[in-house]
Each structure stands twice: as structure tokens, then as C-alpha cells.
C-alpha positions in Angstrom: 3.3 -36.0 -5.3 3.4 -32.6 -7.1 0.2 -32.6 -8.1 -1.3 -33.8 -4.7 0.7 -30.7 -3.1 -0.6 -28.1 -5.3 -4.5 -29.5 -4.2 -4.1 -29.2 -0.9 -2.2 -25.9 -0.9 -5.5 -25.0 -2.7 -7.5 -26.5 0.0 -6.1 -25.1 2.9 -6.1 -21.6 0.9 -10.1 -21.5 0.2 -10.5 -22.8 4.0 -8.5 -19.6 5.3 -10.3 -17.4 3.2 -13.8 -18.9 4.2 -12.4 -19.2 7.5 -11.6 -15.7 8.9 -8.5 -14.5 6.5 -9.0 -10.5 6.1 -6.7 -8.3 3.2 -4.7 -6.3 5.0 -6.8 -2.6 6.0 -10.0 -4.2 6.2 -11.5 -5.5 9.4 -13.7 -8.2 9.3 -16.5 -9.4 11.4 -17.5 -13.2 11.4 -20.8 -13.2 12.9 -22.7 -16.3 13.1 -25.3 -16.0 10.2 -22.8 -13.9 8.1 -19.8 -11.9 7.1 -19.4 -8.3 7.2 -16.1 -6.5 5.8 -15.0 -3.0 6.0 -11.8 -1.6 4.4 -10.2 1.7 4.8 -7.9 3.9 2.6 -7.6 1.4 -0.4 -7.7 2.5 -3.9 -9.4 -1.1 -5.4 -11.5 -3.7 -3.9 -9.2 -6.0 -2.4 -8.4 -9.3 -2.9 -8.9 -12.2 -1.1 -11.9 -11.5 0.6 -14.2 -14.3 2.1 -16.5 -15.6 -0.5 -19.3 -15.9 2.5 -18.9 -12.0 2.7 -22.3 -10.6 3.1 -21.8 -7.4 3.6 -18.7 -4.6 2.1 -18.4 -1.4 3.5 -15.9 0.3 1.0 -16.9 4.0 1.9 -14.5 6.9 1.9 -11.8 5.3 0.2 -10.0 6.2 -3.1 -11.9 3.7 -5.7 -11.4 5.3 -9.2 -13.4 2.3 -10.6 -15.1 -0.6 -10.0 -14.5 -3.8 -12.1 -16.2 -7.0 -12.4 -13.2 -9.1 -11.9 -13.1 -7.6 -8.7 -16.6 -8.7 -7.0 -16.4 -12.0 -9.4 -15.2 -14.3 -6.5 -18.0 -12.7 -4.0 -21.3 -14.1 -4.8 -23.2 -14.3 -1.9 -22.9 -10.3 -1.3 -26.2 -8.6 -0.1 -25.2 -5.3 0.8 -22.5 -2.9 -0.8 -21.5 1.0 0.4 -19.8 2.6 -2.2 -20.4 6.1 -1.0 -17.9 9.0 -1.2 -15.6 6.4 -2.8 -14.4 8.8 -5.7 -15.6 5.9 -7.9 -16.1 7.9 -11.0 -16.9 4.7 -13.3 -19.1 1.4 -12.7 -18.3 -1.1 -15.3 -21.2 -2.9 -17.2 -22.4 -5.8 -15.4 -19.4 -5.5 -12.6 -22.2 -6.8 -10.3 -23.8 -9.9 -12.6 -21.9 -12.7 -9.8 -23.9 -10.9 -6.9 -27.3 -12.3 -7.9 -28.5 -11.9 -4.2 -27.4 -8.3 -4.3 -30.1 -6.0 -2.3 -28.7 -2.9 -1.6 -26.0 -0.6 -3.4 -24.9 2.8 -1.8 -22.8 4.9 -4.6 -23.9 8.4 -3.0 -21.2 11.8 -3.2 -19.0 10.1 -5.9 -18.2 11.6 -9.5 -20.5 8.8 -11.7 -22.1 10.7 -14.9 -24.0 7.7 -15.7 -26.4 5.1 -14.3 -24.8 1.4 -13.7 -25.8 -0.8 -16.4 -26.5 -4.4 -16.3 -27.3 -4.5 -12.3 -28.4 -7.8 -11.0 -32.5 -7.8 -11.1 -32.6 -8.9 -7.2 -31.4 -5.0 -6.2 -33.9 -3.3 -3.7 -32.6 0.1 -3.0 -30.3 2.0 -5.3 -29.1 5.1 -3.9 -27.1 7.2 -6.3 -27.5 11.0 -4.7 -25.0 13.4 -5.0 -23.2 12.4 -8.3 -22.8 14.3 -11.5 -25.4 12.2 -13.6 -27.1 14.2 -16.2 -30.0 11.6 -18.0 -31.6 8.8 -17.1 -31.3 5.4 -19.2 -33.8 3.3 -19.6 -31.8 0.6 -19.8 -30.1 1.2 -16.7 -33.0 0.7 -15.2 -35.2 -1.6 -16.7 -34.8 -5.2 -15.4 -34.9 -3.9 -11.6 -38.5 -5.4 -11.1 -37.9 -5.6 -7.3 -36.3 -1.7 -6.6 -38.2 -0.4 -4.0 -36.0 2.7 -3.4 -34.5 5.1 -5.8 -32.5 7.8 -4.5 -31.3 10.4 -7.1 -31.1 14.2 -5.6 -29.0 16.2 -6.2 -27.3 15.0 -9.4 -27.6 17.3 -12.7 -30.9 16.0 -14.6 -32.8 18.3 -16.6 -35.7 16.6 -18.3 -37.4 13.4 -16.6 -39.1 11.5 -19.3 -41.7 8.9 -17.0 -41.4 6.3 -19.1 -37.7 5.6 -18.3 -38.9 4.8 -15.1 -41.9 2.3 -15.7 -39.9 -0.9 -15.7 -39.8 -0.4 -11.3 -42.8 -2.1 -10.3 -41.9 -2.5 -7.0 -40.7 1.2 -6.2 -42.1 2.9 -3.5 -39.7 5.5 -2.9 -38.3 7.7 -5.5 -36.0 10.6 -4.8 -35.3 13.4 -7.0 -34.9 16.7 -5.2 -31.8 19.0 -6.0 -32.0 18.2 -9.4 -32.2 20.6 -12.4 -35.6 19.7 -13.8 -37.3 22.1 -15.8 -39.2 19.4 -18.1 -41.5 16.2 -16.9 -43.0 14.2 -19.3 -46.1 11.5 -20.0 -47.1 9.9 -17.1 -45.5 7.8 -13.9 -46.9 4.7 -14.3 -45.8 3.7 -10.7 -49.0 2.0 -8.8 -47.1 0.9 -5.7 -45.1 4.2 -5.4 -45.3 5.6 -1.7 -43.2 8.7 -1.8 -42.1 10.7 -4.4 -40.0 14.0 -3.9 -39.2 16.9 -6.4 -38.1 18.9 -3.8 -35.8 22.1 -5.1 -36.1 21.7 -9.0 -37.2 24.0 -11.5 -40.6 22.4 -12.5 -43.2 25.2 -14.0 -45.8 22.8 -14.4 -47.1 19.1 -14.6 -48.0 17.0 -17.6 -52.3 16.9 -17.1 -52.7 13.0 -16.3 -48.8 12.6 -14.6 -49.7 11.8 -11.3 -53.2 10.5 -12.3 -51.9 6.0 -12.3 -50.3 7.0 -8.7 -52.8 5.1 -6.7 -50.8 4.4 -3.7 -49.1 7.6 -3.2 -49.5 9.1 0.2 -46.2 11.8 0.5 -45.6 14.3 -2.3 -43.4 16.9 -2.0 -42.9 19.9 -4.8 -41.4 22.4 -2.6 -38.9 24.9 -3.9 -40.2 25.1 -8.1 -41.8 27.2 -10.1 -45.5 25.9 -9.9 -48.3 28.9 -10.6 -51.2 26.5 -9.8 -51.7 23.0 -7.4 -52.1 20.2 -10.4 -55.2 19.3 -10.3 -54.4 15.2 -11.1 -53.5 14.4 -7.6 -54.2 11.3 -6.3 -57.0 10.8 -3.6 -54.5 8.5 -1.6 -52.1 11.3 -0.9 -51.7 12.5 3.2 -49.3 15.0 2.9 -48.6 17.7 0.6 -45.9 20.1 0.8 -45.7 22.9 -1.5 -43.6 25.4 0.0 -41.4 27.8 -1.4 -43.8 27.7 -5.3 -45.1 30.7 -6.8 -48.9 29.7 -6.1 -51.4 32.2 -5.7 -54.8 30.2 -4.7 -55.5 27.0 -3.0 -59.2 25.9 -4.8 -61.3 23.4 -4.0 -61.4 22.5 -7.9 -58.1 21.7 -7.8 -57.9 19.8 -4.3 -61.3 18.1 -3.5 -60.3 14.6 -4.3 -57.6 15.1 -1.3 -60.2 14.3 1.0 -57.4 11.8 3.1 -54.6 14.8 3.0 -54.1 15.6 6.8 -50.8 17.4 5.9 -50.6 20.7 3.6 -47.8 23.0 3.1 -48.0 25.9 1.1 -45.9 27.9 2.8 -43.6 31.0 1.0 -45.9 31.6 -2.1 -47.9 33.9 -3.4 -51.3 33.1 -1.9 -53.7 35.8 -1.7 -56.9 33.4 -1.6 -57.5 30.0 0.1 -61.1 28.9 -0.4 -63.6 28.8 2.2 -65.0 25.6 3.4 -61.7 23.7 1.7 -62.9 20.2 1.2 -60.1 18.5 3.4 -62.0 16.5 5.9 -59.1 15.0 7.5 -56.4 17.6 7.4 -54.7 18.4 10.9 -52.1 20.3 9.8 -52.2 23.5 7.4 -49.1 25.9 7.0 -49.1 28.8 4.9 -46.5 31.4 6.3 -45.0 33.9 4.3 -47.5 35.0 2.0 -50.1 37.3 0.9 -53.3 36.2 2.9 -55.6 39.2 3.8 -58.2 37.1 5.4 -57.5 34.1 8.1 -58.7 31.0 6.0 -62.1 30.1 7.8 -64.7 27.1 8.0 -61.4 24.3 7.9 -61.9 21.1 8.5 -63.2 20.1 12.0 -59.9 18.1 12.8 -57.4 21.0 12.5 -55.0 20.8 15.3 -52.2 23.3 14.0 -53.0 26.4 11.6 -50.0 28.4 10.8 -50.7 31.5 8.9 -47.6 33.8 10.2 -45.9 36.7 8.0 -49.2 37.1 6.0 -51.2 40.7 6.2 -53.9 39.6 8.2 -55.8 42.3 10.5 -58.9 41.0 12.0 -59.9 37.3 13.4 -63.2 36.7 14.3 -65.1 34.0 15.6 -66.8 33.3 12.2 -63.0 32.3 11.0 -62.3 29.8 13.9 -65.7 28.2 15.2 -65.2 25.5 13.5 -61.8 24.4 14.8 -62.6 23.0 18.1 -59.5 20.6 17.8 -57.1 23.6 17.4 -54.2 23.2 19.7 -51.7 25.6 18.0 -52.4 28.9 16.0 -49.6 30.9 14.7 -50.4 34.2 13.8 -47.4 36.1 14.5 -45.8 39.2 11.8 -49.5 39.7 10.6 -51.0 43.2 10.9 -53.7 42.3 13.0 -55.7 45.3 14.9 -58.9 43.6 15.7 -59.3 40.0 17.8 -62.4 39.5 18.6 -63.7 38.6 21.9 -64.5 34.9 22.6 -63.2 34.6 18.8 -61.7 31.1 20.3 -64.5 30.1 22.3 -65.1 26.6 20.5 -61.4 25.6 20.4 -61.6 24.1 23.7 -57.8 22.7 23.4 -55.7 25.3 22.3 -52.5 24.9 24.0 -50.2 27.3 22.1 -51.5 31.3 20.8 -48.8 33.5 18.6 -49.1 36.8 18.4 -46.4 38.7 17.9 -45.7 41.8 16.3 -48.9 42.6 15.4 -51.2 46.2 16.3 -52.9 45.0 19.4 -53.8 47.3 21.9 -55.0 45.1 24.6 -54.9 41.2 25.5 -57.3 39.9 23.5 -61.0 38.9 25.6 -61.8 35.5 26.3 -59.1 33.3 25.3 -59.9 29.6 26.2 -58.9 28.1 30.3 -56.6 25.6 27.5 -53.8 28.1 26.8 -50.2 26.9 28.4 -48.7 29.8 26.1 -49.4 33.1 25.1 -46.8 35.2 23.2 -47.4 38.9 22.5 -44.2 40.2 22.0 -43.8 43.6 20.1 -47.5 45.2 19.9 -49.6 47.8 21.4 -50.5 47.1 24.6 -50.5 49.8 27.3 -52.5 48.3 30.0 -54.0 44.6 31.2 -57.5 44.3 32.7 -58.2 41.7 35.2 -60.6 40.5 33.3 -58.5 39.7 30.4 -56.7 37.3 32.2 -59.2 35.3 34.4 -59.5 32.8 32.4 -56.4 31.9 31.4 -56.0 29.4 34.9 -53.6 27.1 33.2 -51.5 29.9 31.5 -47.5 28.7 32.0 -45.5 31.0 29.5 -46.7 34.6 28.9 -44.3 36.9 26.6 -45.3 40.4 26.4 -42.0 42.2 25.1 -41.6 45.2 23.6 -45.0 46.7 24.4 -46.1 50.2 25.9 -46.9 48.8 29.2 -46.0 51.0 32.3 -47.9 48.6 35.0 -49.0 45.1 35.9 -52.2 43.5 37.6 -51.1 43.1 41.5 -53.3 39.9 41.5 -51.7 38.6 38.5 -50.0 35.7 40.7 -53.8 35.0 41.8 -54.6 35.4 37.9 -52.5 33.0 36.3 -51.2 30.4 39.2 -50.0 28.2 37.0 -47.7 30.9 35.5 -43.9 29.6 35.4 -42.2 32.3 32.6 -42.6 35.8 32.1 -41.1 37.6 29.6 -41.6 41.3 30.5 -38.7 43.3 29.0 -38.5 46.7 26.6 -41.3 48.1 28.5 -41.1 51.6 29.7 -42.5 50.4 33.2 -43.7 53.1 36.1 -41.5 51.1 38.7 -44.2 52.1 41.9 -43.9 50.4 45.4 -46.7 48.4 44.5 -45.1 47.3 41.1 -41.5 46.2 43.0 -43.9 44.0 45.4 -45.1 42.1 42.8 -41.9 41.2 41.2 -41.1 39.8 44.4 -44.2 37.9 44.9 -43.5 36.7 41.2 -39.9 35.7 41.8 -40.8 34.3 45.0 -43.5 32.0 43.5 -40.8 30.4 41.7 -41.7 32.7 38.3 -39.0 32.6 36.0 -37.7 36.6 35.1 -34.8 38.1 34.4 -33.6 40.6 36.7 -33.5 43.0 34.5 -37.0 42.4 32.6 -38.6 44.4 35.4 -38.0 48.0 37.2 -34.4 47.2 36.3 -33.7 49.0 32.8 -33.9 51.8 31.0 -37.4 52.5 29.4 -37.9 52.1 25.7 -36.3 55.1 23.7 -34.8 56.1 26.9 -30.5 57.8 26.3 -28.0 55.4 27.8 -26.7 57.9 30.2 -30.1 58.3 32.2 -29.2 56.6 34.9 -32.7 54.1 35.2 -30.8 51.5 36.4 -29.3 53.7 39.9 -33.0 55.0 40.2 -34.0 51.8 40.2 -32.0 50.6 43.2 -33.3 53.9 44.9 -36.8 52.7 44.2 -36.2 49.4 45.8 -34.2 50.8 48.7 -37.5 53.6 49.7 -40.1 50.7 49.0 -38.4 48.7 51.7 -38.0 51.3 53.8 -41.6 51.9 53.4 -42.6 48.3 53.8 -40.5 48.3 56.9 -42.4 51.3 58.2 -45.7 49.5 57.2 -44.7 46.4 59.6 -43.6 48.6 62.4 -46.8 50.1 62.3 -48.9 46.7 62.2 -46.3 45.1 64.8 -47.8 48.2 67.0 -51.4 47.6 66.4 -50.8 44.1 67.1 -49.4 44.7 70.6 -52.5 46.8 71.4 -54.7 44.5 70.4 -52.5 41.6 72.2 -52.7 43.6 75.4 -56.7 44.4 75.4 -57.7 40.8 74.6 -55.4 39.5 77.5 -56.4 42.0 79.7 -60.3 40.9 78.7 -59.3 37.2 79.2 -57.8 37.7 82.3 -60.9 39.7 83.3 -63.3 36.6 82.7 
């Protein structure tokens, strides 16, 4: 009878453990096709949990380590989060019973070291934001189906690419926030999609590294030390970033094999040359803020929808830089020192949408900007005065900022101008606040213009002491241009009545 009692005790046990039994702090969800677990504020995995389990969420708890003994009785796991755990140790092979194991979060614990001996079925490994100073080969080596690899921010100094060629399968590999100031040989990766060494210390690229990279359409080097673009980049790539470098040319030598890149970033170097006629026959995007350009970067390629080129020392556009953009929607030319815009200079870019000018040294709208524009900002330049004709062909015009300029008056048909005009930014202006110019504001604000009351006749002129009192003058404008409005009606209302009266008199007369 003993016996037969201590097998059914078993029994009933493994049924309420398969069955919906959950350790105490863990909730437990028994959906139809599986079982997901999540514990809170436990310092070991517990026991006890449903061998059916699925899924274990163990993140932000206080696990020191994790053991094998622990996950032994859990073999059907897919899916484990680990992350901000404090694990600060992963025993060798704790994971061998989870041979269905596909994804493993360990991300912001203490782990100096790669897990060893993880089962070869593991997809994505994300291991960011831990203190692990090498990579081991034979950490890594049997994972023949990891697609993802996440590693930033950890403490790795030297990446040696042949500690990585076991991955066949990767396609995303993270490394950004590292300390890498040496790469060596050559990533042997031919399915890799993205790769990201993003905020490093990387000088420069072994010649043939990126050369077996065959699939590789996302590269991002930003924040290193680069003085040049490598020249081994593969044809397959679509974007590009290279921000924050120390690179002082882009060369067709060095990029003409990009000829699917529609993406480039080379923003915050040291450019002082981009070639002309850069072989990029698909690019759409090009960004190169915050560096040294003299000359606007000219004859792109014809599917360029956004060029950014502010904080350079630009001081002259001209059609021959732009004709060839007629896809341009936004240009960003703003902090430049630009004197000189040509007229018609945009002419061909037929769908330009969105023009930056800010402080620059213009002295006047520029001529012929394209009936496309739905924003215009020339905040902080030169401008004293607006012709008519600067603005006639701006019909779909909807934001216009012109700040911090030197003008004293305004167009009275600018409502006629621009009557698609729905923000105007008009402040630091040293404005000659006439009858005529109060009349417009009201037309403006009447229109349904958005203004702030105090962009316009209502503040002090720029450079003006506070104590000048343009503000009381102002409302002494306002109250003698309505008088003198009302005056103005009386004396129509008059001429009205005489007229009224003769062609009633002549009616009754017939």
C-alpha cells in the first residue's frame, strides 16, 4: 500500500504542476497553445514551475546567479528575460535542457563574460549593458541559427572578426557604446543585415573587413575616430551614417560602388569637400550639418528629396548647385553665411515643400522661389523690405517666419499674396507701426492668420531701452487709426447718401 501511495502522491503532484500550480510571486498565464510565467522580487528561479512553461519573465528581480539545476526541469522553454536581474554569473551550460530555447534577454546586469555552452537553437541573444570586456569564441561558436546579437554598451576594446564567424545566420549585430579602438581580419558574415559601431573609438578599418558583407544594407559608424569613408563597402548597403567622425572629404573613389545607398549621414565632421557629381544614383537623403562646407554640394543625384547642409560656411547658392534636384522637397540651409541666392536658383525643384534659412546675411526674400513652398523660415537675417514681387509666387505659402530682421513695414496685399498663409512669425522687428500697417494686422488676424499679439506694432523695437514706453504708444497708434478709420466711414456714409438721394430722385423722375 506504501508504495502505491507515494505514486500517486507523485501523480497528482506533476498534474498540478502541469495543470496551473504557480510558486508563490509569480503569476502565471495558461493560454491555450502555451504557458507564460512572470515572477517578481525573488532572488533564484523558483521552484515548481510548470514544465509546459514557454515563456519566463524573470526581469528586475534580485538573481545573483543562474544555475542549471534551476531551468533543468523546464524543457520546453522558448523565451527567457533576464534583464536588469543583477545576475552577475551564468553557469556553463545552465541552459543545455532548453533545446528549444530562442530567445535570451540578460541586458543591464553585472555579467563580465559571455554564457558558455548555450543551446545551438538560440536566435537572439541580447547581452547590452553588462560589464563584458572580450569576446570568446567559444561562447559563441555552435550558435548556427543567432540572428541577433546585441552587445552595446559593454567594455570591449579589441574585436577580432573571427570570433564571430561561427553565426551564419546573424543578421543583426550590435556593438555601439563599446570601447573599440582595434578591429581585426575580416567579418565573414554573408547574411548580416545590420551592423552598428555606433559611439566607439575606431580610427580606421582593416582594408578587406567589410568586403564578404554581401547582404549588408544599414551601417552605422557614427561617433569614432574615422579620417576617411573605407573604401571596402559593400554595394548592398542603403544607408550610411557617419556622423559625429573626423572625415574631411566624401570622394567618389571611395563611395562609387554605393550606387543603392539612398541614405547618407555625414553630419558633425570635418568636411570641407564633397565631390561633384557624387555617384549615388538612388540617394534621397544626404545630411551633412555641422561642418566645414564652403560650397553647397551640386549635380546630386536626381532623386534627392531632403539635403541638409545647415551650420556649414556656405555664402552663395546658385542654380548651377540645385538644377538637378527636381525631387527636392526639403533644403536646410540655416546657420550658413549665405549673402547671395540666386534668383530662380530653385526653378527645377518643382516640389519643394520645406526652405531654411535662418541666420544667414540676406538682404531680401530671395526671387523666384517655387508655387511648392508650404514653409519658409528666415528668421535672423538682413532683410529691411519685401517686394511684391518676391512673394507672388509663393500661392501655397502656409508658414512664413521672418524674426529678427530689419524690417519696418509689410506688403498691404500680402493677405492677397499668400492666401494660403496660416502662421506668421513677425517678431524682433523694429516695425514703423503706420495706419496702414495696424490695418493689415487686422486683416491678418481676421483671416484666421495665426500671430501673437505682440509680434506686431505691439513691442519695443530691436535695441530699443526698456523704459521707452512702445508698448503705451502703441495703443495710442491703434486708438488714432480708429479714430481715423471712423472718420473715413463717416465721410463715405456721406457720399453714399448723396448719391442714394440723386439716383432716387432720377428714378423717380423716369
Amino acid at each position: 500500500m506504501w508504495p502505491v501511495s507515494l505514486a500517486l502522491v507523485s501523480i497528482i503532484l506533476n498534474l498540478c504542476i502541469c495543470n496551473g500550480a504557480c510558486p508563490k510571486k509569480c503569476v502565471c498565464d495558461h493560454g491555450a497553445a502555451f504557458q507564460a510565467v512572470q515572477c517578481f522580487r525573488v532572488q533564484a528561479i523558483p521552484s515548481g514551475l510548470a514544465r509546459d512553461t514557454k515563456k519566463l519573465n524573470l526581469a528586475y528581480n534580485h538573481i545573483k546567479e543562474v544555475k542549471g539545476r534551476d531551468l533543468s526541469g523546464l524543457p520546453d522553454l522558448e523565451d527567457v528575460l533576464l534583464s536588469s536581474a543583477g545576475v552577475e554569473q551564468v553557469e556553463n551550460n545552465a541552459f543545455r535542457a532548453q533545446s528549444r530555447l530562442r530567445y535570451l534577454d540578460l541586458q543591464k546586469n553585472k555579467l563580465h563574460l559571455l554564457p558558455r555552452g548555450l543551446p545551438t537553437s538560440l536566435e537572439t541573444l541580447k547581452v547590452s549593458y553588462n560589464q563584458i570586456h572580450t569576446l570568446q569564441e567559444s561562447a559563441l561558436e555552435n550558435l548556427k541559427k543567432l540572428r541577433l546579437l546585441d552587445l552595446q554598451n559593454n567594455y570591449i576594446t579589441t574585436l577580432r572578426a573571427n570570433v564571430l564567424s561561427g553565426l551564419v545566420k546573424l543578421e543583426w549585430l550590435h556593438l555601439d557604446g563599446n570601447r573599440i579602438e582595434t578591429v581585426q581580419g575580416s567579418l565573414r558574415l554573408s547574411q548580416l543585415n545590420l551592423l552598428s559601431f555606433a559611439s566607439n573609438r575606431i580610427p580606421s578599418f582593416p582594408s578587406a573587413f567589410f568586403t564578404p558583407l554581401k547582404s549588408l544594407t544599414t551601417l552605422c559608424l557614427a561617433g569614432n575616430l574615422l579620417s576617411r569613408v573605407p573604401n571596402d563597402l559593400p554595394g548592398s548597403l542603403t544607408l550610411l551614417s557617419l556622423d559625429k567622425n573626423q572625415i574631411r572629404s566624401l570622394r567618389n573613389r571611395e563611395m562609387a560602388q554605393l550606387r543603392n545607398l539612398t541614405s547618407l549621414s555625414a553630419s558633425h565632421n570635418r568636411l570641407v569637400t564633397v565631390d561633384s557629381a557624387l555617384r549615388l544614383p538612388k540617394l534621397i537623403f544626404l545630411e551633412v550639418p555641422g561642418n566645414f562646407l564652403r560650397v553647397l554640394p551640386s549635380r546630386l543625384s536626381p532623386r534627392l528629396e531632403r539635403l541638409d547642409c545647415k551650420q556649414n560656411a556656405l555664402q552663395e547658392v546658385s542654380f548651377q548647385h540645385l538644377s538637378g534636384m527636381r525631387e527636392l522637397r526639403h533644403l536646410f540651409l540655416e546657420n550658413n553665411t549665405i549673402k547671395i541666392f540666386e534668383a530662380n536658383a530653385l526653378r527645377n525643384s518643382v516640389h519643394l515643400a520645406n526652405l531654411a534659412l535662418e541666420q544667414n546675411l540676406l538682404s531680401s526674400i530671395p526671387d523666384g522661389l517655387p508655387e511648392s513652398l508650404i514653409r519658409l523660415d528666415l528668421k535672423g537675417n538682413q532683410i529691411s523690405a519685401i517686394q511684391e514681387s518676391q512673394l507672388s509666387s509663393m500661392r501655397r505659402l502656409q508658414v512664413l517666419n521672418l524674426r529678427r530682421n530689419r524690417l519696418t513695414a509689410l506688403p498691404q496685399c500680402l493677405p492677397k499674396l499668400l492666401p494660403k498663409l496660416s502662421t506668421l512669425i513677425l517678431d524682433g522687428n523694429p516695425w514703423n507701426c503706420t495706419c496702414q500697417l495696424q490695418r493689415l494686422k487686422r486683416a491678418l488676424v481676421a483671416r484666421g492668420v495665426e500671430m501673437s499679439n505682440e509680434e506686431l506694432c505691439s513691442e519695443k523695437p530691436v535695441g530699443a531701452p526698456l523704459s521707452d514706453g512702445g508698448e503705451w504708444r502703441s495703443h495710442l497708434m491703434e486708438d488714432r487709426c480708429e479714430e481715423e478709420e471712423d472718420g473715413e466711414d463717416m465721410r463715405r456714409e456721406e457720399q453714399d447718401v448723396e448719391i442714394t438721394d440723386d439716383e432716387e430722385y432720377y428714378d423717380y423722375d423716369e
